[in-house]
C-alpha positions as CSV (number, residue, x, y, z in Angstrom):
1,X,18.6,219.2,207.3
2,X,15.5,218.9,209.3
3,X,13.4,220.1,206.8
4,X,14.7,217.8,204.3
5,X,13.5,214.5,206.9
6,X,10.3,216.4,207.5
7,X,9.7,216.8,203.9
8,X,10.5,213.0,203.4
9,X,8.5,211.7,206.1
10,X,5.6,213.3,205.0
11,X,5.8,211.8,201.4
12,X,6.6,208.6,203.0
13,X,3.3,209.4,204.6
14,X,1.0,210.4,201.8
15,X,2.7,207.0,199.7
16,X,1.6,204.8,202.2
17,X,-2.0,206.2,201.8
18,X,-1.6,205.9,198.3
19,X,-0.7,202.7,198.0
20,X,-3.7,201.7,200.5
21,X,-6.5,203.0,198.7
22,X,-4.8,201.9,195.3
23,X,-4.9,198.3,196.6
24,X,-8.3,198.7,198.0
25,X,-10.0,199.9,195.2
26,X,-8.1,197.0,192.5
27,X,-9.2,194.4,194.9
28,X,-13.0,195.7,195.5
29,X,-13.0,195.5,191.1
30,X,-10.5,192.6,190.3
31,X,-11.5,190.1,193.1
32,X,-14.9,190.3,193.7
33,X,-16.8,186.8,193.1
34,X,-18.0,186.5,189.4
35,X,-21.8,185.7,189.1
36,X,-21.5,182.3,187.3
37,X,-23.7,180.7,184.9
38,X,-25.7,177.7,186.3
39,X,-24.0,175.0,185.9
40,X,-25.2,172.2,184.0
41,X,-25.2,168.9,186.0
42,X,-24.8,165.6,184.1
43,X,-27.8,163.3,184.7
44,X,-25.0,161.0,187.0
45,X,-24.4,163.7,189.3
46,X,-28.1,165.2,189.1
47,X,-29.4,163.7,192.4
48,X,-30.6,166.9,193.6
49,X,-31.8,167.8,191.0
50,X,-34.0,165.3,190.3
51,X,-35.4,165.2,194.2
52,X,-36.1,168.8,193.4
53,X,-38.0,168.4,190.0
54,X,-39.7,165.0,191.8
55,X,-41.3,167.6,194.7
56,X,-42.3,169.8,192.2
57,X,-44.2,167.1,190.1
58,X,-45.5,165.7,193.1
59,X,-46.9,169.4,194.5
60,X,-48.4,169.8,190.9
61,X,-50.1,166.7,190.6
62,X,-51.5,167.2,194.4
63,X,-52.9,170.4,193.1
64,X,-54.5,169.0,190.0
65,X,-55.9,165.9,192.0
66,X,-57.3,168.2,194.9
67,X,-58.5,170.6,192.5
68,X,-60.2,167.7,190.3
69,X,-61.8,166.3,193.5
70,X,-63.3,170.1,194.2
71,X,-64.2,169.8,190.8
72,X,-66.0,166.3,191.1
73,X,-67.4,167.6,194.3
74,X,-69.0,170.6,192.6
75,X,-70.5,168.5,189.5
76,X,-71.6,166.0,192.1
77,X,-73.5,168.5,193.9
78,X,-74.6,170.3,191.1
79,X,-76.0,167.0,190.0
80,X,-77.8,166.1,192.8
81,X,-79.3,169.9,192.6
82,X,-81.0,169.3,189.5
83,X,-81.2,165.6,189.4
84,X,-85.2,164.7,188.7
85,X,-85.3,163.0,192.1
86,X,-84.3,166.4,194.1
87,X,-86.8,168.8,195.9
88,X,-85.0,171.7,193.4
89,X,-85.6,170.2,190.3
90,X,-88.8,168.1,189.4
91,X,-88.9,168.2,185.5
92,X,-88.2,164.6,185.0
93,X,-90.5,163.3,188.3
94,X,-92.5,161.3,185.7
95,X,-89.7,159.2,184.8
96,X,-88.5,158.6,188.9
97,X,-92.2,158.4,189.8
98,X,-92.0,155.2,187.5
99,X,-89.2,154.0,188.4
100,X,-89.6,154.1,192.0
101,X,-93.4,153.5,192.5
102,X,-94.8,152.0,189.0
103,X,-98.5,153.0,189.1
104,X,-99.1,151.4,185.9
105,X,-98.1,148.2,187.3
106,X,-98.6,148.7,191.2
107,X,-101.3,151.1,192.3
108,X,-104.5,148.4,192.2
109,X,-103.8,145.0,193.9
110,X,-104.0,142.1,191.3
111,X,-103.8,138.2,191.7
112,X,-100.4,139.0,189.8
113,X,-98.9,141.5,192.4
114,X,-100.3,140.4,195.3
115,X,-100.6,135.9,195.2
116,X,-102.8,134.3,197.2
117,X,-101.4,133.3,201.0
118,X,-99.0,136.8,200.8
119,X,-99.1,139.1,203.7
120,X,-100.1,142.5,203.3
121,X,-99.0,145.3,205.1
122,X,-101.5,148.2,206.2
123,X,-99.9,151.1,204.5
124,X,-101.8,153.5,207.7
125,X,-100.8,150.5,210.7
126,X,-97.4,149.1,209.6
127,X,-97.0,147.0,212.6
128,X,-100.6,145.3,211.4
129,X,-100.6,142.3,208.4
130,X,-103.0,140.7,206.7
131,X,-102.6,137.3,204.7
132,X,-104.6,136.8,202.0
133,X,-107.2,134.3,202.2
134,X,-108.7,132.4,198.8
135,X,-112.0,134.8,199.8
136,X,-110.2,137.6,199.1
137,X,-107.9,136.7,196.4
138,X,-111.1,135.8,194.1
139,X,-111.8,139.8,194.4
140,X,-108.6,140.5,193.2
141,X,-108.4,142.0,189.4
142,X,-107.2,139.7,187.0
143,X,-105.4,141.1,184.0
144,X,-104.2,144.3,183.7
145,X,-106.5,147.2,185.2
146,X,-105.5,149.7,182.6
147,X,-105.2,147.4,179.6
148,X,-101.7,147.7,179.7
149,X,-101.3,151.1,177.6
150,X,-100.4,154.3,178.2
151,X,-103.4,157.4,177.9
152,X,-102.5,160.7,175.6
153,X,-104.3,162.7,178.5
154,X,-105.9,162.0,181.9
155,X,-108.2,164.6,183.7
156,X,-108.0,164.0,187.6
157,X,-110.5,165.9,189.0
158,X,-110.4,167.5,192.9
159,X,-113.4,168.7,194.5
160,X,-112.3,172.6,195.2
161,X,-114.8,174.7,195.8
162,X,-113.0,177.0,192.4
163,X,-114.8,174.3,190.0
164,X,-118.1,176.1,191.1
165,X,-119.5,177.7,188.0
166,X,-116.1,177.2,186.3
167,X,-118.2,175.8,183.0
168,X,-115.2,173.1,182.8
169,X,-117.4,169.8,181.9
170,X,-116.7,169.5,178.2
171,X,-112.7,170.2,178.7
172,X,-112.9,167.6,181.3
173,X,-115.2,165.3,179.4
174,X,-112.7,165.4,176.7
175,X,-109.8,163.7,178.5
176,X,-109.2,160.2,177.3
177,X,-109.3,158.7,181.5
178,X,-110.9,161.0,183.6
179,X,-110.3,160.2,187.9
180,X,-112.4,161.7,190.2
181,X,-112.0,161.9,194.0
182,X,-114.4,160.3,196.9
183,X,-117.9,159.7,195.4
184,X,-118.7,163.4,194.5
185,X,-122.1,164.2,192.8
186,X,-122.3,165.0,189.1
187,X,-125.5,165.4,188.1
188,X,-128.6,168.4,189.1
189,X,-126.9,170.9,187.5
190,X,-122.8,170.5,188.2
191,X,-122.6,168.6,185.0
192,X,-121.6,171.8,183.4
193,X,-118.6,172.5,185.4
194,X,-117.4,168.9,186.5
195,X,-118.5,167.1,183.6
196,X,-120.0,163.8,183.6
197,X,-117.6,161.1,182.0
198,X,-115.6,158.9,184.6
199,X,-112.7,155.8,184.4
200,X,-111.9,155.8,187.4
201,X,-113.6,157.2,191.1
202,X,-111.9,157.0,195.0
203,X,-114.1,156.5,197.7
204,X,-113.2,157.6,201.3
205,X,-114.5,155.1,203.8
206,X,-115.7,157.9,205.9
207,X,-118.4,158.1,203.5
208,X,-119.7,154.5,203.7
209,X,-119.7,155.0,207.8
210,X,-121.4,159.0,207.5
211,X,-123.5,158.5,204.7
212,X,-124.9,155.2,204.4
213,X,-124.8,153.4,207.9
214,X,-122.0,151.5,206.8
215,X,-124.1,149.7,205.0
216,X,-125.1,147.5,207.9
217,X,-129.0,148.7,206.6
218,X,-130.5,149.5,203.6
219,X,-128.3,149.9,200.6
220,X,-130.2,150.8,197.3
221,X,-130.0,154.5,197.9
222,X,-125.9,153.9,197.9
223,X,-126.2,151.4,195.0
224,X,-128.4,154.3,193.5
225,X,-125.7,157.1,193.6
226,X,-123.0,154.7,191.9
227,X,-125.4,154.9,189.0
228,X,-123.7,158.7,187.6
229,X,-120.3,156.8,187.5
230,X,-121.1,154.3,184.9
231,X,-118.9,151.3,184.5
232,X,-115.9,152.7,185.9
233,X,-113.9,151.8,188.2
234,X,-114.3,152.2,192.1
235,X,-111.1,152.4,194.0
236,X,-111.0,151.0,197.5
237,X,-108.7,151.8,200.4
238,X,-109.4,148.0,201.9
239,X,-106.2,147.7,203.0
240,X,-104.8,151.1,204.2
241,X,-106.3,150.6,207.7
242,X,-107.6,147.4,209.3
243,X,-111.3,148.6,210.1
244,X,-111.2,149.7,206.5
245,X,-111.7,145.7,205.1
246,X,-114.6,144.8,206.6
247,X,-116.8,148.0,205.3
248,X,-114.8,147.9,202.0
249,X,-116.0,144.1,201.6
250,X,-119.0,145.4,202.0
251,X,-119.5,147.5,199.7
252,X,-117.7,144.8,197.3
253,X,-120.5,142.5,198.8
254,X,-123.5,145.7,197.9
255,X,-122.4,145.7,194.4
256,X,-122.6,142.2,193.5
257,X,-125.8,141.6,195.4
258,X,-127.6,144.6,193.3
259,X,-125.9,144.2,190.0
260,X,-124.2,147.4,189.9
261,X,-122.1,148.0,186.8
262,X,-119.4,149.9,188.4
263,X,-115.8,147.4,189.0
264,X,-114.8,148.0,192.8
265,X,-110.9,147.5,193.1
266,X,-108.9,147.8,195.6
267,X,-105.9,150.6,196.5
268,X,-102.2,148.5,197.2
269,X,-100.5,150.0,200.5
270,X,-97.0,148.7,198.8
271,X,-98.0,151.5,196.2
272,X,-99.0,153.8,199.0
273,X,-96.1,153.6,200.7
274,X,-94.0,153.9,198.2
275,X,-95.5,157.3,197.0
276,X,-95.1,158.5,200.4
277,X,-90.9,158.0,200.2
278,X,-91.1,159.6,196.8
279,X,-93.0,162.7,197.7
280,X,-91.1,162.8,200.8
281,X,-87.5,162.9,198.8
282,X,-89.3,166.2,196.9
283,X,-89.7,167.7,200.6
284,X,-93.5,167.3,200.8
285,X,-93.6,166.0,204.4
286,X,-96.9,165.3,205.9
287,X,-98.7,162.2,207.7
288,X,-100.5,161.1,204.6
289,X,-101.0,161.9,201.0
290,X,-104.0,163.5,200.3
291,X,-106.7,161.3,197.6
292,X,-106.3,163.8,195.2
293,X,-102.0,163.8,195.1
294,X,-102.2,159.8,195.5
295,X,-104.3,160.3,192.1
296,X,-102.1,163.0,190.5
297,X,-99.1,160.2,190.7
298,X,-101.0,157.5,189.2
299,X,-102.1,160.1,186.2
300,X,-98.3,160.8,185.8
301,X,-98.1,157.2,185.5
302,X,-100.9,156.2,182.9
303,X,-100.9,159.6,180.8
304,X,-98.8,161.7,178.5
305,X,-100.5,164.8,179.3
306,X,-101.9,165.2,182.6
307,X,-104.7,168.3,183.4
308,X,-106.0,169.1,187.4
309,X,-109.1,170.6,187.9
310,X,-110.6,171.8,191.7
311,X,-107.3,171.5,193.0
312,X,-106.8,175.2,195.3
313,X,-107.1,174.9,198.7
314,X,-108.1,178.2,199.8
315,X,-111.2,180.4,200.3
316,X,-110.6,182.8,197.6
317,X,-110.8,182.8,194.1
318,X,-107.4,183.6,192.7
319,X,-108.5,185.7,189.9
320,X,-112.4,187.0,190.9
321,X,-111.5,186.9,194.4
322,X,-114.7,185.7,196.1
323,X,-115.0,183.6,199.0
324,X,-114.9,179.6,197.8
325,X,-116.7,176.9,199.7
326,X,-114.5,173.8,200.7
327,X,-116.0,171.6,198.4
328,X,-117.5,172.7,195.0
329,X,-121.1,171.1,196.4
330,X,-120.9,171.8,200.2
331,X,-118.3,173.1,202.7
332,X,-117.6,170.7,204.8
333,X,-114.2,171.0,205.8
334,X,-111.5,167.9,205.7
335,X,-108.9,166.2,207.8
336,X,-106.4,168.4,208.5
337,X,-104.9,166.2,210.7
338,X,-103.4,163.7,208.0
339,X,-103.3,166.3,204.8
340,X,-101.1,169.1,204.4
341,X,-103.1,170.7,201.1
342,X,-101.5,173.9,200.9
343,X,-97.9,171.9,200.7
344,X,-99.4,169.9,198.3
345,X,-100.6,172.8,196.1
346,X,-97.7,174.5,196.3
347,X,-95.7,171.4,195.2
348,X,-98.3,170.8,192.3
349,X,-97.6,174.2,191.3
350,X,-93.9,173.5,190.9
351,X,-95.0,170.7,188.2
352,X,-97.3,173.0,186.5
353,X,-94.0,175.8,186.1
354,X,-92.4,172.9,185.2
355,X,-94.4,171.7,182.3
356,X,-95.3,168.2,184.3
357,X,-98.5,168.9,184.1
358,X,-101.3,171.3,183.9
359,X,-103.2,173.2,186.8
360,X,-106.6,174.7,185.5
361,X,-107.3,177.2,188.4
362,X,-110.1,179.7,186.2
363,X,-113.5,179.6,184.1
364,X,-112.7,177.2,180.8
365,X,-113.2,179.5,178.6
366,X,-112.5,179.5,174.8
367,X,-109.0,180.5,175.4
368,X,-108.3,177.5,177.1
């Protein structure tokens, strides 16, 4: 009898845990949560939805605006890299130099640019004026100094001591307008390297005051040395500093009294100044502009093709490598005060790589 209840109880026993893990393991497989398919929501009860999708639009269209203003950023300052106004691209300088300074139109004072009873500004003393008296305005050029038409090719000619024995006269000569710089001497023997022909020649006051007394004496022997230049044009700084317009009238004065066929002009400061803000936007900063790079912009302005010769402002020869005087006829050294010349060369030689123009730095040979 009691192993009947034992043997009872135990099955009761072993049921009961049969029963439990029978249960467990239906309801683990039968009542677990189905994965549903999304559920599609009708466009009345699709608020959410449509906040969500709104966000997402809005994030995408943040992206694509911000990454369009990087973009506009980037062409903007890729622009401005290679724009022709830029110190890292020049290529198209002869189109900003005309645009911003006009040469052609600007570089000599005329009765039309500059009308009787105006006030001019010295480009070297800004805080000093001038207005211009009836005296004065009868010197003025009338017309057009370059008859109002563009060269095929200007030579400007520097004084570098590299045009020594250089045999360049005849490719120089050849030039339609040839500029040369501060009164230098052609003739007894340099006419072979420098070459004769001449449009248009600077003149440094300095020279007036060093070499001729200015001309407060005699004066034939500096009516004499104008002779080489022909009837070109003499270009006066009268108006760049105040002590320059007395001498400069002067010399106006020396010519008309003797007859002299060369036409004395004078340089506009407005034209002066305005070269200075342009070279200065190409990162040539220095107190003043050399004669020879104010010359170089006004032969980007009047030529197509534009050739420099003398311009290398060191001692050596770049290709023979012998020691160079200053000057091609003496060595006196200039103002290195006002001129930066080596910044200036090396800015000149970005135009040449450029194509702007053309440096001649050897002998002209054949080849040339």
């Amino acid at each position: 009898m009691r192993g009947q209840r034992f043997l009872y109880f135990s099955l009761l026993i072993l049921g009961s845990l049969l029963t439990t893990f029978i249960w467990y393991t239906f309801n683990n497989n039968w009542h677990r949560p189905l994965k549903k398919d999304p559920e599609i929501k009708s466009s009345d009860s699709c608020t959410d939805c449509r906040e969500e999708k709104h966000i997402i639009e809005l994030c995408s269209a943040s992206r694509t605006q911000e990454n369009q203003k990087v973009n506009n950023q980037q062409l903007h300052q890729k622009t401005k890299k290679n724009a022709p106004g830029s110190s890292d691209s020049c290529k198209d300088c002869r189109t900003w130099l005309r645009l911003k300074c006009n040469g052609f139109e600007n570089a000599i004072i005329t009765q039309k640019n500059t009308p009787l009873g105006s006030k001019v500004i010295y480009d070297g003393e800004k805080k000093k004026t001038i207005k211009v008296t009836a005296e004065q305005f009868s010197f003025f050029f009338q017309g057009h100094p370059f008859s109002n038409k563009t060269r095929q090719t200007c030579a400007v000619v520097g004084n570098g001591g590299i045009l020594a024995n250089s045999s360049c006269g005849k490719m120089i000569d050849s030039a339609e307008f040839v500029i040369r710089c501060n009164l230098p001497p052609l003739s007894n023997g340099y006419e072979k390297h420098v070459g004769m022909k001449t449009d248009l020649v600077t003149a440094n006051p300095s020279i007036f005051t060093k070499k001729y007394g200015s001309l407060l004496g005699r004066r034939r022997m500096f009516v004499e040395s104008l002779c080489q230049y022909g009837n070109s044009m003499l270009l006066l700084p009268a108006f760049s500093f105040s002590l320059n317009t007395a001498l400069c009238l002067r010399v106006l004065y020396t010519i008309e009294d003797f007859g002299s066929p060369i036409q004395p002009v004078f340089l506009n400061p407005k034209y002066l100044e305005s070269l200075a803000v342009f070279w200065r936007s190409q990162g040539l900063k220095e107190t003043r502009l050399s004669t020879g790079m104010m010359m170089t912009s006004l032969a980007l302005d009047l030529c197509d093709d534009v050739h420099l010769y003398g311009f290398w402002p060191f001692s050596v020869h770049p290709h023979s490598f012998q020691d160079l005087t200053n000057h091609y006829y003496d060595d006196a050294q200039g103002n290195k005060v006002f001129h930066s010349m080596s910044d200036e060369f090396k800015l000149l030689l970005q135009l040449h790589n450029q194509g702007v123009l053309k440096l001649h730095l050897g002998e002209c040979g054949a080849n040339e």
